[in-house]
Wavefront OBJ file of the C-alpha trace (Angstrom):
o trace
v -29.647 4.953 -50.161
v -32.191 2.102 -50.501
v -34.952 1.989 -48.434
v -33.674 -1.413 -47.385
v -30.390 -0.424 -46.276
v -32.044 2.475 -44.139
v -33.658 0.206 -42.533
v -31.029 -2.141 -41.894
v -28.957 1.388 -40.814
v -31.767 2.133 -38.306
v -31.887 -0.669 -36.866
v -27.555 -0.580 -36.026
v -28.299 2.501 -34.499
v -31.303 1.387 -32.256
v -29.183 -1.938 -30.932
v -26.014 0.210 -30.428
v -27.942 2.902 -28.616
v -29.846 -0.036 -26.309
v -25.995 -1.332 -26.154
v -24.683 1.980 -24.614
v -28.223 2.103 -22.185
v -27.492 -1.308 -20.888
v -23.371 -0.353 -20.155
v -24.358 2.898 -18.673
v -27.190 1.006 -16.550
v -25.030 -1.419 -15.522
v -22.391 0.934 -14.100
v -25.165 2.989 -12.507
v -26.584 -0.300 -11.065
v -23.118 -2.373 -10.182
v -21.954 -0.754 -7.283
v -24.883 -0.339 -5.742
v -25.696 -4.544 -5.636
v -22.688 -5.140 -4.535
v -23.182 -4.683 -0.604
v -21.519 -5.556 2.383
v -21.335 -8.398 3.813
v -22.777 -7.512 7.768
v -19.893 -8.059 10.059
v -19.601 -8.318 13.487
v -16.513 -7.100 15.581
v -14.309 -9.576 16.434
v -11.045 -8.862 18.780
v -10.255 -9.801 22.223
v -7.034 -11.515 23.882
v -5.578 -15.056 24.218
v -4.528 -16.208 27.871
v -2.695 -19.470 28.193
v -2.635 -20.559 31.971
v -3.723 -17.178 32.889
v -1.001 -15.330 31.348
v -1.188 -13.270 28.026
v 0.172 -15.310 24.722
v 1.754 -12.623 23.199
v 3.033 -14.374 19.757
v 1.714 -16.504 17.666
v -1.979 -16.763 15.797
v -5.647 -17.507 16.951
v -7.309 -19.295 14.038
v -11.744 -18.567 13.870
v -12.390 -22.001 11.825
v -16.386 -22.184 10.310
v -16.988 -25.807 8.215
v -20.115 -24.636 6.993
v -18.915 -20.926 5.614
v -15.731 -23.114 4.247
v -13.669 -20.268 5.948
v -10.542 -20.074 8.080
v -9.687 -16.359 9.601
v -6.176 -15.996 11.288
v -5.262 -13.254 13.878
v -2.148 -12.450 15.115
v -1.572 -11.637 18.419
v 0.195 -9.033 20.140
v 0.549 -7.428 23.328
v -1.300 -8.284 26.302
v -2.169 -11.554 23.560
v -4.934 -8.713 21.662
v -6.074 -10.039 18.939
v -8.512 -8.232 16.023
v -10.101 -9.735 13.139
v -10.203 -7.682 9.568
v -11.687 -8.232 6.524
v -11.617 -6.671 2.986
v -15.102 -4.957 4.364
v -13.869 -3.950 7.488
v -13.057 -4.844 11.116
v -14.776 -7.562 12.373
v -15.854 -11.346 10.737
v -19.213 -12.412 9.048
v -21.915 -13.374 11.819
v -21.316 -17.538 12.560
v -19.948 -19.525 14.986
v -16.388 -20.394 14.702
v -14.298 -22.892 16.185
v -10.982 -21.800 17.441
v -7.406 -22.260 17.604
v -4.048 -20.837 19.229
v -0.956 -21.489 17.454
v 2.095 -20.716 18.416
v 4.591 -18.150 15.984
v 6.277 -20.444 13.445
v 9.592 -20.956 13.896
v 12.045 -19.014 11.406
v 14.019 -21.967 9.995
v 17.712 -22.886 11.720
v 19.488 -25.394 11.741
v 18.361 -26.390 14.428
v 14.762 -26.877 13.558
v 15.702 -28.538 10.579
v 17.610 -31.589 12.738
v 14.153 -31.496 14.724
v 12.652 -32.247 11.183
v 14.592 -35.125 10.234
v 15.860 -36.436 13.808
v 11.907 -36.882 14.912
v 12.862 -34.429 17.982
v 9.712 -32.857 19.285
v 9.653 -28.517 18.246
v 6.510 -28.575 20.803
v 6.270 -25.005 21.987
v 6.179 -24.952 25.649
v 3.306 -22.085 25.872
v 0.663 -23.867 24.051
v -0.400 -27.640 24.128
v -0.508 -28.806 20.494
v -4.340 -30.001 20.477
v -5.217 -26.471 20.555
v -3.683 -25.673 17.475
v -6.746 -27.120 15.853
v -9.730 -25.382 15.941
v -11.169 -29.105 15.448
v -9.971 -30.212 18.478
v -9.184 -27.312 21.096
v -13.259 -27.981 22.144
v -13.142 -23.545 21.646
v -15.640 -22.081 20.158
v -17.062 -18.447 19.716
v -20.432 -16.964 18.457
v -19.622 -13.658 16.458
v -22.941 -11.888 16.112
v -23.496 -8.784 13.454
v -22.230 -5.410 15.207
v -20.692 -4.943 18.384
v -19.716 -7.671 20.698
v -17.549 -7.708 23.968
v -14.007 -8.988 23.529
v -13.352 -12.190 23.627
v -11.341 -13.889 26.213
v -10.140 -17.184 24.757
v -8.502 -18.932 27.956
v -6.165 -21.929 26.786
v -6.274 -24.432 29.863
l 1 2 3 4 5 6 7 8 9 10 11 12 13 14 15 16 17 18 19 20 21 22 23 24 25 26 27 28 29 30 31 32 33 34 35 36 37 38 39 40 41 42 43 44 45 46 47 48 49 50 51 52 53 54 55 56 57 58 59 60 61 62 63 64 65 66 67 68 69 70 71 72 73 74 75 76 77 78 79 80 81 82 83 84 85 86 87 88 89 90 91 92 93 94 95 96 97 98 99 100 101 102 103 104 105 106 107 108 109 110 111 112 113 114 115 116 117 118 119 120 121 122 123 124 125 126 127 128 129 130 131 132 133 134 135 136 137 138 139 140 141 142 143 144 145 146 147 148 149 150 151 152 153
């Protein structure tokens, strides 16, 4: 072997081996940038003239996040908000809306459709649908907070 080509060989093995530092680094390293985003618990119940809406969705809306979050509610109109890093939503405040369950499609909603008849449900006005124009809004701060109580007028 040429003293050029053991160079040339040395040098392979000194990028692969700074190669297999930097993978091995890296996988060390990863996980531990990745953190979690700080949440803060967000559940409560939806009342619509007093009395528990116990189907349909509550929408937490934030413009500047770009983010929409939709509960479903349940019993007693309980609500809880999950993420992929847990219970709760990132700290912010959100707007908020109460929808009522869609419809599963029948005939008759499809006339509604095409016949301009109104599929208003009666346990919800429709401006609170939108979280841009219910006038609801909620301040979820990191950790625990008391349930909300999101009273539709």
């Amino acid at each position: 072997m040429s003293q050029g080509s053991s160079r040339l060989h040395r040098r392979d093995a000194v990028a692969c081996g700074l190669r297999q530092l930097a993978v091995a680094a890296m996988l060390l390293v990863g996980p531990a940038c990745r953190r979690k985003r700080p949440l803060g618990k967000a559940e409560g119940s939806v009342t619509f003239q007093g009395k528990p809406v116990e189907a349909g969705a509550v929408i937490f809306s934030n413009d500047d996040l770009g983010v929409a979050y939709v509960g479903h509610l349940g019993a007693g109109g309980f609500f809880r908000f999950e993420v992929a890093d847990g219970y709760g939503l990132p700290p912010a405040t959100y707007k908020v809306g109460v929808g009522p369950p869609q419809p599963k499609p029948t005939l008759e909603v499809e006339l509604a459709r095409t016949t301009n008849v109104s599929t208003d449900f009666p346990n919800i006005p429709a401006k609170y649908f939108d979280p841009n124009s219910s006038g609801i809004s909620v301040e979820v701060r990191e950790g625990d907070n008391l349930p909300y109580r999101i009273e539709v007028p």
